[in-house]
Biopython code that builds the backbone (N, CA, C, O; Angstrom):
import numpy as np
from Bio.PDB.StructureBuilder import StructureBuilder

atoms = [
    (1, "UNK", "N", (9.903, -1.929, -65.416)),
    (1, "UNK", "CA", (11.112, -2.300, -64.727)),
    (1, "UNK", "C", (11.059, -1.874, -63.254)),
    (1, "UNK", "O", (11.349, -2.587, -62.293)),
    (2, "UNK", "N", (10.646, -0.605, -63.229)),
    (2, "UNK", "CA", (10.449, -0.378, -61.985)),
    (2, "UNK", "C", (9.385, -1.184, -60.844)),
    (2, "UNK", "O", (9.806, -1.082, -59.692)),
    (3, "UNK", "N", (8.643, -1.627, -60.921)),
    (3, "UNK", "CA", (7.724, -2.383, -60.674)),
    (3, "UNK", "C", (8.125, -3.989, -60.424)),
    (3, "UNK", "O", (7.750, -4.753, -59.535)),
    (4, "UNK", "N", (8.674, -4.120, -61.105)),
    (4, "UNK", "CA", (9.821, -5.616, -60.830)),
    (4, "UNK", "C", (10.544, -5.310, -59.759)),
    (4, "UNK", "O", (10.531, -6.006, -58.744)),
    (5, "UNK", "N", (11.136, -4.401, -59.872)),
    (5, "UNK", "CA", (12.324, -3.633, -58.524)),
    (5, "UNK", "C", (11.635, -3.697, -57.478)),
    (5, "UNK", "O", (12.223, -4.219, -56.530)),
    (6, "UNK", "N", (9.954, -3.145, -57.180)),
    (6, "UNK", "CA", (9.423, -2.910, -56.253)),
    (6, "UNK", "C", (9.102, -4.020, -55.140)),
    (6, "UNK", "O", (9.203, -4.053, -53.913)),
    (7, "UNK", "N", (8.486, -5.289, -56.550)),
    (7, "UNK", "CA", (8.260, -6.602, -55.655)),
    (7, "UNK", "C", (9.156, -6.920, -55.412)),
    (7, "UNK", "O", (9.029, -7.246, -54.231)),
    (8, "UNK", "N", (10.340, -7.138, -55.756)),
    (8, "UNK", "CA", (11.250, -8.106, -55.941)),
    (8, "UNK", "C", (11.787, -7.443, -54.336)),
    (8, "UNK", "O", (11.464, -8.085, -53.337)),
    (9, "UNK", "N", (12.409, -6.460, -54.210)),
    (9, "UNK", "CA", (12.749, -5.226, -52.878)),
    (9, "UNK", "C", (11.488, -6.038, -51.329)),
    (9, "UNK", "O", (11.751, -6.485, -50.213)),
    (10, "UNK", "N", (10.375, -5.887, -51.990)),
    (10, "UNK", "CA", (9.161, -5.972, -51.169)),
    (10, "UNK", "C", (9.368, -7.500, -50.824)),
    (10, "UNK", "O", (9.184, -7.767, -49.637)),
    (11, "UNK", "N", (9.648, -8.339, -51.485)),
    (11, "UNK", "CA", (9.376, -9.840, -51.302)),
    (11, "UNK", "C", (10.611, -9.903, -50.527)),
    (11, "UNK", "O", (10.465, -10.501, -49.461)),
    (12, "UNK", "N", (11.706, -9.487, -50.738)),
    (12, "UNK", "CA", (12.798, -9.663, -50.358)),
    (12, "UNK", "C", (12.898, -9.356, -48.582)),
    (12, "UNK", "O", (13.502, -9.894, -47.654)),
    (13, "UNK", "N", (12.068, -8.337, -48.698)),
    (13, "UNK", "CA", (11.762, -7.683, -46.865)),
    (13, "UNK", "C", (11.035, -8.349, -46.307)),
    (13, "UNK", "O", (11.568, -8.695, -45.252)),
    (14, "UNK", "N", (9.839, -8.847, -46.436)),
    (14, "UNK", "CA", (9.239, -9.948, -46.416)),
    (14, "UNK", "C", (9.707, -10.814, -45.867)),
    (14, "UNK", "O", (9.471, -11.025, -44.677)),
    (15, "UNK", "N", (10.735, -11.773, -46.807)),
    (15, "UNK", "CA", (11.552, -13.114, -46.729)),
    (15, "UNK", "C", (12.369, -12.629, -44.854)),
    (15, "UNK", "O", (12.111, -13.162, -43.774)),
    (16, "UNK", "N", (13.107, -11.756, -45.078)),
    (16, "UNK", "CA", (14.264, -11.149, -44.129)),
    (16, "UNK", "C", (13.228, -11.563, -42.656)),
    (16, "UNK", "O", (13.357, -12.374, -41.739)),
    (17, "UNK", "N", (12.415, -10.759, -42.940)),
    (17, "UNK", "CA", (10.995, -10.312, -41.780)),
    (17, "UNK", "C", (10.351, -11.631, -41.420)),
    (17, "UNK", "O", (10.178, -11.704, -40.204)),
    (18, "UNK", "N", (10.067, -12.366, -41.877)),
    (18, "UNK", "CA", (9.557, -13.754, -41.735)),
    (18, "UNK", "C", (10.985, -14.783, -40.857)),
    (18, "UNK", "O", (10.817, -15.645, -39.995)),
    (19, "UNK", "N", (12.376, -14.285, -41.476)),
    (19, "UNK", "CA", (13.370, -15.336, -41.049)),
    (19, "UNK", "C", (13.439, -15.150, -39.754)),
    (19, "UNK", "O", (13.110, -15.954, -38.883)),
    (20, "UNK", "N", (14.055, -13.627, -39.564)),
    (20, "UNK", "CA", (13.892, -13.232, -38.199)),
    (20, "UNK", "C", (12.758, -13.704, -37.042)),
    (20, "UNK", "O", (12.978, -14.347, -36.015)),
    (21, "UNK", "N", (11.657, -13.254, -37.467)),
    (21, "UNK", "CA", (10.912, -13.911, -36.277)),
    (21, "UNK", "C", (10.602, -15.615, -35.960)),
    (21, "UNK", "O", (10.128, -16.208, -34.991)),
    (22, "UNK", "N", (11.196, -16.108, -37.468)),
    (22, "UNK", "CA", (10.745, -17.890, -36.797)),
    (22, "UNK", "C", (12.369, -17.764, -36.147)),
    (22, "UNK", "O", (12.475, -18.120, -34.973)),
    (23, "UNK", "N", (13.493, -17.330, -36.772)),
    (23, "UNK", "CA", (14.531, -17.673, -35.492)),
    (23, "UNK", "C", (14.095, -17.170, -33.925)),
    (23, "UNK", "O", (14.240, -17.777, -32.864)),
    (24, "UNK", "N", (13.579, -15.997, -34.152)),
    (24, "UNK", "CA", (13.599, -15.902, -32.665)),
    (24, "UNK", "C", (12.785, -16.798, -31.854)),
    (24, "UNK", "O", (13.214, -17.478, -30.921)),
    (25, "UNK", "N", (11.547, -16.751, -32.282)),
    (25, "UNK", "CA", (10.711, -18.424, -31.737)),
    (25, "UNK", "C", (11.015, -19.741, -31.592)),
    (25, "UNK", "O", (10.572, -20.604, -30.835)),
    (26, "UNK", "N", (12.333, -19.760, -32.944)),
    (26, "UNK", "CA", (13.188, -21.482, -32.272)),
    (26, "UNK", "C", (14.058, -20.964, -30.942)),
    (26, "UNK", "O", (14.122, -21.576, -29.876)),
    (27, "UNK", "N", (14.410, -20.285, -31.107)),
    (27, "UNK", "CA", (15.250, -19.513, -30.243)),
    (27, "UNK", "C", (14.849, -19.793, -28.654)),
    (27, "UNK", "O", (15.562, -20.336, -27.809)),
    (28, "UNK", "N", (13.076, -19.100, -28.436)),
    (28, "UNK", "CA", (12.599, -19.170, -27.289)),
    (28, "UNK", "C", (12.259, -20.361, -27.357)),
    (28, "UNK", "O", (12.009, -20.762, -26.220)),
    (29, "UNK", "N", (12.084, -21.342, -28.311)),
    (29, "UNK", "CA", (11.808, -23.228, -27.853)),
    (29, "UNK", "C", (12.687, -23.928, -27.585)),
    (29, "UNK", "O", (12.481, -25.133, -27.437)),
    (30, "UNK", "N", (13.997, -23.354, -27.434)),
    (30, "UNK", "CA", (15.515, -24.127, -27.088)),
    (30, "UNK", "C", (15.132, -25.072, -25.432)),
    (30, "UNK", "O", (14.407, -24.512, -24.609)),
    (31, "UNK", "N", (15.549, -26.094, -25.217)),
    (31, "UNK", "CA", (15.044, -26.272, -23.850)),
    (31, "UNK", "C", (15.927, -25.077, -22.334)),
    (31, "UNK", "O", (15.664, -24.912, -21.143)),
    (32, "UNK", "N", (16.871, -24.581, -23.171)),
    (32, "UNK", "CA", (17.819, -23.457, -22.112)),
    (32, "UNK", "C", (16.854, -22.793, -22.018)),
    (32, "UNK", "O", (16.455, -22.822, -20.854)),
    (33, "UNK", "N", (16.215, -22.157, -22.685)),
    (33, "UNK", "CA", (15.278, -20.799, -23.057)),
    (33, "UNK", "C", (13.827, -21.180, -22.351)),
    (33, "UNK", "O", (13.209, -20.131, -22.165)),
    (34, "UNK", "N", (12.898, -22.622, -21.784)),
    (34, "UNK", "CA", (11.780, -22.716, -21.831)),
    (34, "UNK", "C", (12.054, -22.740, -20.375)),
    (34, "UNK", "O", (11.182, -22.413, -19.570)),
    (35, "UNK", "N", (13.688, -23.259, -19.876)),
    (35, "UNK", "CA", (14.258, -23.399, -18.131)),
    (35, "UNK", "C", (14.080, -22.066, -18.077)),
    (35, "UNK", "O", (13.400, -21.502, -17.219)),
    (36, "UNK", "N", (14.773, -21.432, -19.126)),
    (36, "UNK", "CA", (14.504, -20.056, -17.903)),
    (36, "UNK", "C", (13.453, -18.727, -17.881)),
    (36, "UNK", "O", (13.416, -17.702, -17.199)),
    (37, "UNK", "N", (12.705, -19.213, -18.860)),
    (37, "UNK", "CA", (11.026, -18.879, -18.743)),
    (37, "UNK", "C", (10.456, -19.681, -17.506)),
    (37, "UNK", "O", (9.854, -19.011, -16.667)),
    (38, "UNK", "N", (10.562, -20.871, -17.324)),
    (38, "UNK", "CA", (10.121, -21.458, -16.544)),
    (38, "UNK", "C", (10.312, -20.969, -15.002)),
    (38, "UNK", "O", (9.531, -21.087, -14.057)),
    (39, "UNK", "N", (11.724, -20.327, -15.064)),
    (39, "UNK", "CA", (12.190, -20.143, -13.932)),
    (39, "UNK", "C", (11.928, -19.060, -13.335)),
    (39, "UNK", "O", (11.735, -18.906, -12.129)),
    (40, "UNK", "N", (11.913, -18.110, -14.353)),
    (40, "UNK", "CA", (11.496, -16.806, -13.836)),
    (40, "UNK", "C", (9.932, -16.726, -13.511)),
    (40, "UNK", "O", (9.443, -15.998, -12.646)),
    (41, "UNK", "N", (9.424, -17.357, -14.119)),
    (41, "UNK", "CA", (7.864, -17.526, -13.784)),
    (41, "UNK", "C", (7.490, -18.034, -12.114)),
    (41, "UNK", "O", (6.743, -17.435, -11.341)),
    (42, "UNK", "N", (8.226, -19.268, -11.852)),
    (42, "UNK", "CA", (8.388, -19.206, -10.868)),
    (42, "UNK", "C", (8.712, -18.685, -9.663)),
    (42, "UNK", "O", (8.312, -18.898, -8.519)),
    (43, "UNK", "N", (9.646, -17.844, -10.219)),
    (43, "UNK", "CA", (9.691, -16.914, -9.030)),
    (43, "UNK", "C", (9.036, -15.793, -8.986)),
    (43, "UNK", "O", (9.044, -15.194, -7.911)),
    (44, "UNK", "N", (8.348, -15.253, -10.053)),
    (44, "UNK", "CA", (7.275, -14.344, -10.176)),
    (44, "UNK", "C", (6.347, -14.560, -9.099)),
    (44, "UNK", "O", (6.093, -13.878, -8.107)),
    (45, "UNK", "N", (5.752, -16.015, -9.644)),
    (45, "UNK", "CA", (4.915, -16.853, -9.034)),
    (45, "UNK", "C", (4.852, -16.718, -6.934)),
    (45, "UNK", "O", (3.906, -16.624, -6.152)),
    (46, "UNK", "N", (6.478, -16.781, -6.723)),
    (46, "UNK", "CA", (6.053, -16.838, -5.344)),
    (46, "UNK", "C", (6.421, -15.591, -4.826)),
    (46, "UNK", "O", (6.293, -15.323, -3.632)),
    (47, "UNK", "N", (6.977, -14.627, -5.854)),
    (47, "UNK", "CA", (6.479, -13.341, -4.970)),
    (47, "UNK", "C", (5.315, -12.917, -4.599)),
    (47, "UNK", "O", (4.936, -12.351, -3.574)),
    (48, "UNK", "N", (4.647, -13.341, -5.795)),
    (48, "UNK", "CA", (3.405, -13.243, -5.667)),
    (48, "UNK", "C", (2.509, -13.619, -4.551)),
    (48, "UNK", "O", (1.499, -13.009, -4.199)),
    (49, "UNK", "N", (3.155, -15.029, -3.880)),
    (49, "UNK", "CA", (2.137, -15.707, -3.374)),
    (49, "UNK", "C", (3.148, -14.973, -1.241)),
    (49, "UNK", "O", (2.606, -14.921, -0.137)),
    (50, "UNK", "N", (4.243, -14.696, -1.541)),
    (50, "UNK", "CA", (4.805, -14.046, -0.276)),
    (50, "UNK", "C", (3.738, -12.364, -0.364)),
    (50, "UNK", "O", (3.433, -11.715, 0.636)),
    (51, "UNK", "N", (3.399, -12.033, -1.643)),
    (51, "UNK", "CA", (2.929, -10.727, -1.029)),
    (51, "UNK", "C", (1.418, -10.847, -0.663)),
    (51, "UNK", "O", (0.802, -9.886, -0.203)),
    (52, "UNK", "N", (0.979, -11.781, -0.834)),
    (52, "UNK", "CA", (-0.619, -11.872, -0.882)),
    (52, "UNK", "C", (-0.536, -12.438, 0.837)),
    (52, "UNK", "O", (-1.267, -11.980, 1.715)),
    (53, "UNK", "N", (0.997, -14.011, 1.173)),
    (53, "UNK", "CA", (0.503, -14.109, 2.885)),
    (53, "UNK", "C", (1.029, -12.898, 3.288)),
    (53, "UNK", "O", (0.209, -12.543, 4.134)),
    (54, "UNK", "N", (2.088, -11.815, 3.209)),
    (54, "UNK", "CA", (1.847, -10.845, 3.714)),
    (54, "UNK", "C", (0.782, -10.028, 4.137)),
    (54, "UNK", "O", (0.426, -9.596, 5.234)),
    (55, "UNK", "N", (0.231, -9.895, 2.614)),
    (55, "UNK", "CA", (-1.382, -8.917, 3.036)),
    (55, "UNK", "C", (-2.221, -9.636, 3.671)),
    (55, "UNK", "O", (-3.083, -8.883, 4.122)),
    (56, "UNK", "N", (-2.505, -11.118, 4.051)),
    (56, "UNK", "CA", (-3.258, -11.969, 4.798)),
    (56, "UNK", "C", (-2.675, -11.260, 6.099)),
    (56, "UNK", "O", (-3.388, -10.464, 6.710)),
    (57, "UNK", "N", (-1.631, -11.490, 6.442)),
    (57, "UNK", "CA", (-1.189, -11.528, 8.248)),
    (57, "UNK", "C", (-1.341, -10.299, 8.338)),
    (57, "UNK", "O", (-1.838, -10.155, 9.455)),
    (58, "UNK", "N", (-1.248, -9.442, 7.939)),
    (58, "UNK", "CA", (-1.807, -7.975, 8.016)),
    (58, "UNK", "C", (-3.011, -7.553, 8.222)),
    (58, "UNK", "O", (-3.281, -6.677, 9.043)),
    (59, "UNK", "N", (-3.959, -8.219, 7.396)),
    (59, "UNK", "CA", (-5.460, -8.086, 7.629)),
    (59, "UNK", "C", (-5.643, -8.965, 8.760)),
    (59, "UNK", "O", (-6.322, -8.441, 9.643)),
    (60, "UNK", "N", (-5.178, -10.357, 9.057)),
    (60, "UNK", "CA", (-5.269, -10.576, 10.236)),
    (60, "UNK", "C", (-5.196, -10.003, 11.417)),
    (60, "UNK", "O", (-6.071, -10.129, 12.274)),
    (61, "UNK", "N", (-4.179, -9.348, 11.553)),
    (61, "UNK", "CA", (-3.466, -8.936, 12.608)),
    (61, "UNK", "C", (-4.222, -7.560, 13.052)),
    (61, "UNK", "O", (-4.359, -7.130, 14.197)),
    (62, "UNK", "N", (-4.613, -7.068, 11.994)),
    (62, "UNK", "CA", (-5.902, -5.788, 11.622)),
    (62, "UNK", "C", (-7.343, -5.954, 12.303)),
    (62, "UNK", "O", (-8.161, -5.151, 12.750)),
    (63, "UNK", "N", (-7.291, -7.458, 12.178)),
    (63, "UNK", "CA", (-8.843, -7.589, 12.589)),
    (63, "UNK", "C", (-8.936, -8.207, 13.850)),
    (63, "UNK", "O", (-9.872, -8.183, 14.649)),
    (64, "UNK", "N", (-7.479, -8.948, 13.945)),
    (64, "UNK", "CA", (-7.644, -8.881, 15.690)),
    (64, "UNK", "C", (-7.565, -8.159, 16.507)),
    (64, "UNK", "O", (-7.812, -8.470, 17.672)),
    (65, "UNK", "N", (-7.196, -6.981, 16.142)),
    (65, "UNK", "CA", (-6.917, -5.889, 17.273)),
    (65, "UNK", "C", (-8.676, -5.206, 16.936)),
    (65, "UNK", "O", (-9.177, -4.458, 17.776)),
    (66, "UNK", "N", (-9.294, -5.502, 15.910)),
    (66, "UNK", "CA", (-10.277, -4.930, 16.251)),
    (66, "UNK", "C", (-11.149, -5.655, 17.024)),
    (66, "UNK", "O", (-12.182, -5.162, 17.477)),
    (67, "UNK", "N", (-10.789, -6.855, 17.218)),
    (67, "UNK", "CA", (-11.833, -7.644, 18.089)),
    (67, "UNK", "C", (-11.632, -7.580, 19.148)),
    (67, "UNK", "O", (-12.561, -7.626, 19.955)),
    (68, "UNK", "N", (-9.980, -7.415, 19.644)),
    (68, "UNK", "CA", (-9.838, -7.193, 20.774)),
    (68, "UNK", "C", (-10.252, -6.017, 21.857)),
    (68, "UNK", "O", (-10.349, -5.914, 23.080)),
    (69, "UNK", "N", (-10.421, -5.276, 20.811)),
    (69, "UNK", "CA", (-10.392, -3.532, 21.456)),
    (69, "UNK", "C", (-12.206, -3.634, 21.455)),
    (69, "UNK", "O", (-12.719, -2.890, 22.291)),
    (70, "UNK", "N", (-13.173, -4.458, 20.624)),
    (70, "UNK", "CA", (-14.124, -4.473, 20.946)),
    (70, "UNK", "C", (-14.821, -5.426, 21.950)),
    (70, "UNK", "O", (-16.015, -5.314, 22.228)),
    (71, "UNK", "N", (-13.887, -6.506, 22.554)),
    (71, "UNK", "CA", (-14.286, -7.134, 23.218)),
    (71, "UNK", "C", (-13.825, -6.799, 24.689)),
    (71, "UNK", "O", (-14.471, -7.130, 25.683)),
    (72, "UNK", "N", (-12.631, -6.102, 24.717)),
    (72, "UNK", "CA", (-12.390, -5.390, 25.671)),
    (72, "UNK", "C", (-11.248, -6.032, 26.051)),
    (72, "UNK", "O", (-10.908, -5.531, 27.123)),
    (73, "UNK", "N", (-10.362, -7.016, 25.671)),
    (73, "UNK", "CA", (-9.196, -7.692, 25.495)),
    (73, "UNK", "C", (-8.114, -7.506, 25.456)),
    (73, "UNK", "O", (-7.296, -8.312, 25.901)),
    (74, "UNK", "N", (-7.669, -5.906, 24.678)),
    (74, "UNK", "CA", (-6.781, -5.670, 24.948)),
    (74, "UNK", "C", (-6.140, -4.936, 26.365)),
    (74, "UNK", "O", (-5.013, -4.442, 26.380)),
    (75, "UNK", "N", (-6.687, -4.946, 27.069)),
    (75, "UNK", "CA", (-5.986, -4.909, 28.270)),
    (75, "UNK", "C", (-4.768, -5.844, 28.679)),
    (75, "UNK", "O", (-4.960, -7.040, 28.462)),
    (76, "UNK", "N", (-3.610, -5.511, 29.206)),
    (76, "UNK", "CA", (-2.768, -6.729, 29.852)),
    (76, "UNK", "C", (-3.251, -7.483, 30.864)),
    (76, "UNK", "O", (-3.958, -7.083, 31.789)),
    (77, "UNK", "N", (-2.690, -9.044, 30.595)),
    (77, "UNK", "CA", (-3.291, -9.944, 31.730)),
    (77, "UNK", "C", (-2.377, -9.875, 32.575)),
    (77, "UNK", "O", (-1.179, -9.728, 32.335)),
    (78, "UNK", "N", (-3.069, -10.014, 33.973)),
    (78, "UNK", "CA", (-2.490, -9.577, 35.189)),
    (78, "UNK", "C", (-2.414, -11.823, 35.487)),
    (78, "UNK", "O", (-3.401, -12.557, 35.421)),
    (79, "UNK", "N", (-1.123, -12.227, 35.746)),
    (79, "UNK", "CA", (-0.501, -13.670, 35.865)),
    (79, "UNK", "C", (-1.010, -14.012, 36.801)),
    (79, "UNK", "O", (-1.076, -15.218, 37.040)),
    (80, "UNK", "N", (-1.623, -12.947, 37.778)),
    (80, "UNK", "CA", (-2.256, -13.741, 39.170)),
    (80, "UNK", "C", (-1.200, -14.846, 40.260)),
    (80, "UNK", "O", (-0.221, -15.503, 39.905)),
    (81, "UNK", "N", (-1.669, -14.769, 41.313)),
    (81, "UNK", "CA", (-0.842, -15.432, 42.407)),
    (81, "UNK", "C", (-0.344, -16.908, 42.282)),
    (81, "UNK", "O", (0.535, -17.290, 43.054)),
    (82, "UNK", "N", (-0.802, -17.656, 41.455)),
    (82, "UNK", "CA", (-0.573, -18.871, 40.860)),
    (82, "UNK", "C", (0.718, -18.850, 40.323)),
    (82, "UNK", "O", (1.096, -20.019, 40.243)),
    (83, "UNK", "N", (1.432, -18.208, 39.986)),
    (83, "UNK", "CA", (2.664, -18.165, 39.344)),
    (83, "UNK", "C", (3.866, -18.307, 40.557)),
    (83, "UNK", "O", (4.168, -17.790, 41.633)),
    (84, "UNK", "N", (4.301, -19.295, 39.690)),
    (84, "UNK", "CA", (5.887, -19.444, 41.040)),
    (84, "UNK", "C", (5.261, -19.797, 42.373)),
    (84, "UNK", "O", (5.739, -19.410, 43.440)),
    (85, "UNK", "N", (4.338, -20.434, 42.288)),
    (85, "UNK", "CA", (3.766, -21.113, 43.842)),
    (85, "UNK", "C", (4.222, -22.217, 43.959)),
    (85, "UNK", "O", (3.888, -23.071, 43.138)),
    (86, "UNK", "N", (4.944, -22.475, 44.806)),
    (86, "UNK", "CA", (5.498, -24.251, 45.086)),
    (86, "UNK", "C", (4.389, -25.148, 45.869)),
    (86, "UNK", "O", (3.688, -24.882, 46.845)),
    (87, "UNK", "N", (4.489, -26.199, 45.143)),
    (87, "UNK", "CA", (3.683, -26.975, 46.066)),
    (87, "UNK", "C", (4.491, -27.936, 47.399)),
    (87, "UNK", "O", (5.664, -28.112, 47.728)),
    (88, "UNK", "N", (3.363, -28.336, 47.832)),
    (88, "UNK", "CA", (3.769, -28.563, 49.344)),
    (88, "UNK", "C", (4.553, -29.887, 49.270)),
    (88, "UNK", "O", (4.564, -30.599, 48.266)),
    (89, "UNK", "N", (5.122, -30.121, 50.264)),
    (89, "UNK", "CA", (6.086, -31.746, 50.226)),
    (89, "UNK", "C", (5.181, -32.963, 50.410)),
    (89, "UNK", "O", (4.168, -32.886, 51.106)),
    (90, "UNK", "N", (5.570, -34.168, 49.743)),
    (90, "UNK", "CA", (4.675, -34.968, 49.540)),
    (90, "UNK", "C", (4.733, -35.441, 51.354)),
    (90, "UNK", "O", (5.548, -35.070, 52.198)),
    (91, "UNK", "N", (3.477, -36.430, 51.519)),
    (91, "UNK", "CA", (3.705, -36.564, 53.141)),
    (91, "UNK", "C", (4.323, -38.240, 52.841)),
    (91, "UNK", "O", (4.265, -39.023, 51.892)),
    (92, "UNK", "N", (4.974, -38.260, 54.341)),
    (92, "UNK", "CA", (5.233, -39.523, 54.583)),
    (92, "UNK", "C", (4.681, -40.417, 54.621)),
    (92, "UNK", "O", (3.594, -40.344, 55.194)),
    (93, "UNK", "N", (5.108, -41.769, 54.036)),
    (93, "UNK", "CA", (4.161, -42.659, 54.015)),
    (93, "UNK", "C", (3.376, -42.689, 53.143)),
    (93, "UNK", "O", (2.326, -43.083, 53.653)),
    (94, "UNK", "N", (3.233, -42.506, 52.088)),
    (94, "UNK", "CA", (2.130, -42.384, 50.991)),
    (94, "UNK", "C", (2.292, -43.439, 50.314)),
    (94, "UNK", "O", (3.281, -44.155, 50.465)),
    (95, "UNK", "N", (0.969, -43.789, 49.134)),
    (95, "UNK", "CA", (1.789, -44.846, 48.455)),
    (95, "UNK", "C", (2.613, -45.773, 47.986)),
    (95, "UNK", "O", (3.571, -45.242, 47.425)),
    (96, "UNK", "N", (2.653, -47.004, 47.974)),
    (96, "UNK", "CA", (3.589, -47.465, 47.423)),
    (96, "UNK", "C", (4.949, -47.269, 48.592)),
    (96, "UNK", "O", (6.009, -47.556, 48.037)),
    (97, "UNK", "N", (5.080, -46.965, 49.651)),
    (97, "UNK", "CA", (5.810, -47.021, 51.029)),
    (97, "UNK", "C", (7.021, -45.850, 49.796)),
    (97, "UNK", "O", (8.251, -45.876, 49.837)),
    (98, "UNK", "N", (6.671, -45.486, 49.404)),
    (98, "UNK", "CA", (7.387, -43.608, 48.387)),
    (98, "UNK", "C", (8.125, -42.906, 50.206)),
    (98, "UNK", "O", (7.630, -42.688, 51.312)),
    (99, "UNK", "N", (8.997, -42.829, 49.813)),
    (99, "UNK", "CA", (9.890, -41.740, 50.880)),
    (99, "UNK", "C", (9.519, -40.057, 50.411)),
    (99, "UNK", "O", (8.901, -39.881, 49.361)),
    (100, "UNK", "N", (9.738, -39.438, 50.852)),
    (100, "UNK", "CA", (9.438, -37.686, 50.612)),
    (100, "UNK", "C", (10.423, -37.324, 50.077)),
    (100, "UNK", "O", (11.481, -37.783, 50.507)),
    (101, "UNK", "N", (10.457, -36.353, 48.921)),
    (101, "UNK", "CA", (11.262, -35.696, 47.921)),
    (101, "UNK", "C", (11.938, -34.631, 48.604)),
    (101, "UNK", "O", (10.942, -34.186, 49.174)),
    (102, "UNK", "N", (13.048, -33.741, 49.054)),
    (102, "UNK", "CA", (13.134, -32.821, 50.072)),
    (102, "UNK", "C", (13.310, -31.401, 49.013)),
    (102, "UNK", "O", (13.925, -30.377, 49.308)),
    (103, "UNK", "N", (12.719, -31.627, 47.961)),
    (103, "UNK", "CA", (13.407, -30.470, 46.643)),
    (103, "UNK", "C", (11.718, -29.877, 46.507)),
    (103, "UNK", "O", (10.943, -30.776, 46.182)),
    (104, "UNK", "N", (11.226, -28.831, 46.663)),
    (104, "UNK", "CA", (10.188, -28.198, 46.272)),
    (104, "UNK", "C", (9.814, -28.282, 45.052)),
    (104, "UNK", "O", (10.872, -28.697, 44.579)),
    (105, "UNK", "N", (9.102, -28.205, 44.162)),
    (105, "UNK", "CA", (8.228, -28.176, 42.767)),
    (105, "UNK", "C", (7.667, -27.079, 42.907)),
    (105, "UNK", "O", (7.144, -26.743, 43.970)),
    (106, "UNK", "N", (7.698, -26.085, 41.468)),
    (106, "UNK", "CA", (7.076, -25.000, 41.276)),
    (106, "UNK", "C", (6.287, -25.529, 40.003)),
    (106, "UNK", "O", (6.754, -26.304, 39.168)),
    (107, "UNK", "N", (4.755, -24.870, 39.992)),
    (107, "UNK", "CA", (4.298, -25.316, 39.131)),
    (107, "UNK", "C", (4.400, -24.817, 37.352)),
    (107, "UNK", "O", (4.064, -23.647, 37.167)),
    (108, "UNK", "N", (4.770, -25.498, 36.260)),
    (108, "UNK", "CA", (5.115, -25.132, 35.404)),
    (108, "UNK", "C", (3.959, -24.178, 34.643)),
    (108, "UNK", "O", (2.736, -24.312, 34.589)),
    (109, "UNK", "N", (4.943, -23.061, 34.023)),
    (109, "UNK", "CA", (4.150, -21.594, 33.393)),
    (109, "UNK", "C", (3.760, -22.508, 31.756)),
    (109, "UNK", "O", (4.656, -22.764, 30.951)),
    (110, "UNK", "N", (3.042, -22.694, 31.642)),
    (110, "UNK", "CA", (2.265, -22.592, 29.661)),
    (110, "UNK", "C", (1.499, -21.662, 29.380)),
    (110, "UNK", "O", (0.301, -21.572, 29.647)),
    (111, "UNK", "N", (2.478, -20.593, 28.571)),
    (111, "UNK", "CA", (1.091, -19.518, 28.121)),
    (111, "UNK", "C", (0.268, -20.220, 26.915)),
    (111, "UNK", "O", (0.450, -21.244, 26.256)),
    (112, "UNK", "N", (-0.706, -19.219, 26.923)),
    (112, "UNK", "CA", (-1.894, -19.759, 26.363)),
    (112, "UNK", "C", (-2.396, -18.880, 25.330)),
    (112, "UNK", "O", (-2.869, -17.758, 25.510)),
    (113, "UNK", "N", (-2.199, -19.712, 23.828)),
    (113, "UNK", "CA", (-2.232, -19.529, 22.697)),
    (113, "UNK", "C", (-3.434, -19.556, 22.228)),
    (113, "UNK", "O", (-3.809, -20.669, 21.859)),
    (114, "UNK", "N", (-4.443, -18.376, 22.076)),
    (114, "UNK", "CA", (-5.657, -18.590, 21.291)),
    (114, "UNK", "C", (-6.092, -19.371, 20.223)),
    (114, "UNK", "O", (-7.037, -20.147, 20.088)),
    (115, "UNK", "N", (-5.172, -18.986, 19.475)),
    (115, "UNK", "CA", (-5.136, -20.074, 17.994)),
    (115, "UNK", "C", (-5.283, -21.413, 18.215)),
    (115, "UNK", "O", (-6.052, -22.038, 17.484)),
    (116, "UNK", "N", (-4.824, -21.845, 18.891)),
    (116, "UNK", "CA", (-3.948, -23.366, 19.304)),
    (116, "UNK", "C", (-5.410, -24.008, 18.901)),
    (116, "UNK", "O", (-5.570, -24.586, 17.826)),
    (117, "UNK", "N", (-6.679, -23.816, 20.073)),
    (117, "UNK", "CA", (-7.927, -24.409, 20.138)),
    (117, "UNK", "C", (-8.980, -24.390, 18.761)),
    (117, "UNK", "O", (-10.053, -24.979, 18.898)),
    (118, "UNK", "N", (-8.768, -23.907, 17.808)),
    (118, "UNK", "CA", (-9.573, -24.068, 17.146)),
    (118, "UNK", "C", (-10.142, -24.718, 16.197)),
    (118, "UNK", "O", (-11.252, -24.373, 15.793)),
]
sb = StructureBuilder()
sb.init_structure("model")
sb.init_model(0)
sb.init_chain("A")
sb.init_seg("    ")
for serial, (resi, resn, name, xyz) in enumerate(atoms, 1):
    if name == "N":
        sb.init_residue(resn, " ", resi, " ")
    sb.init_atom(name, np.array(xyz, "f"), 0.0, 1.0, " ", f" {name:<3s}", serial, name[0])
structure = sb.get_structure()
């Protein structure tokens, strides 16, 4: 008798133990449940991918200063006399019978982006 009790107890835990985990697996196949697996993955996903261009522009930024300091670069550039120089008034009579502008022109500043050229 006892032995009947035992399986019967045992099968019974079993049964319980088996229900539980296929509910919880329909559970996680609900389409609510696969959105927001999905979702969180995703954003896993681009922390991931914000901390990795972080550590890129870092090592960048790391290895340009070492190139600079070995190439001798980092020094400040001195803008030189070219800056804010007006040019001269057009002359009379030029082209196209053109009258003279009486407003000076300064020549326009573009700094200059290493990156840009490559």
């Amino acid at each position: 008798m006892f032995r009947r009790t035992f399986w019967f107890t045992a099968g019974a835990a079993a049964g319980v133990w088996a229900t539980t985990k296929v509910n919880r697996k329909l559970k996680q196949l609900t389409p609510e449940s696969l959105a927001a697996q999905a979702t969180n993955k995703a954003i896993e996903t681009g922390h991931r991918l914000k901390d990795f261009a972080l550590d890129v522009r870092a090592g960048m930024v790391q290895r340009e200063a070492e190139l600079e300091e070995a190439l001798g670069l980092d020094a400040p550039v001195d803008p030189g006399p070219a800056q804010g120089r007006e040019l001269p008034e057009p002359r009379r009579g030029t082209a196209l019978g053109s009258t003279p502008n009486p407003t000076t022109h300064s020549i326009p500043t573009i700094s200059y982006n290493r990156n840009e050229d490559h």
